[in-house]
C-alpha positions, -999 to +999 in steps of 0.1 A: +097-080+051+079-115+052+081-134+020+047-151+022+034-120+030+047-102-002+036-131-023+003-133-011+001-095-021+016-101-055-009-133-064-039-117-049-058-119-081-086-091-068-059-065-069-052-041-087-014-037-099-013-002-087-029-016-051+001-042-059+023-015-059+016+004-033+013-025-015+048-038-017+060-002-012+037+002+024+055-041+030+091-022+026+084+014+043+053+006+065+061+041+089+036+066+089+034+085+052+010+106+030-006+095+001+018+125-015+049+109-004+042+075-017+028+085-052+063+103-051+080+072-041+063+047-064+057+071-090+024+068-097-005+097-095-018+105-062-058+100-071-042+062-086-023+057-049-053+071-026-078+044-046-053+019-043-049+027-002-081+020+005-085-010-017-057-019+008-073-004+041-105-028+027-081-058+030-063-041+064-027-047+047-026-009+057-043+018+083-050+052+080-042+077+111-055+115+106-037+117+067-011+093+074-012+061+063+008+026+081+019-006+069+000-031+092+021-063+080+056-054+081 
C-alpha cells in the first residue's frame, strides 16, 4: 500500500469517514469483492458501504465490474 496514497484518502476533506473507510479497506484488499463482503469486513451497513463505493468510483480510487468492486490504487 502507498503511504501518500493512503493519506491523501485520509485528509481528503470531501469525504465521508465511511468512504474513508472503505477506502483504506479497498487500499489494503483492492481484489475483486461485493459490497456484502466489505460491509462484513469493515463492519459497517451495506446501504452505508454501497454510497460510500460510489462516492469512491466518483473519485476512481475504486471500479465496479458486473457486482464486484476493485481497488484501482493499490
Amino acid at each position: 500500500m502507498n503511504p501518500r496514497w493512503t493519506s491523501e484518502l485520509v485528509h481528503d476533506q470531501e469525504l465521508k469517514p465511511s468512504a474513508k473507510i472503505v477506502g483504506v479497506h479497498m487500499l489494503l484488499c483492492p481484489d475483486a469483492q461485493t459490497a456484502t463482503e466489505i460491509a462484513k469486513a469493515v463492519g459497517l451497513h451495506r446501504a452505508t458501504v454501497s454510497e460510500a463505493l460510489l462516492v469512491l468510483r466518483e473519485q476512481e480510487w475504486v471500479s465496479r465490474r458486473h457486482h464486484l468492486w476493485i481497488g484501482e490504487v493499490a
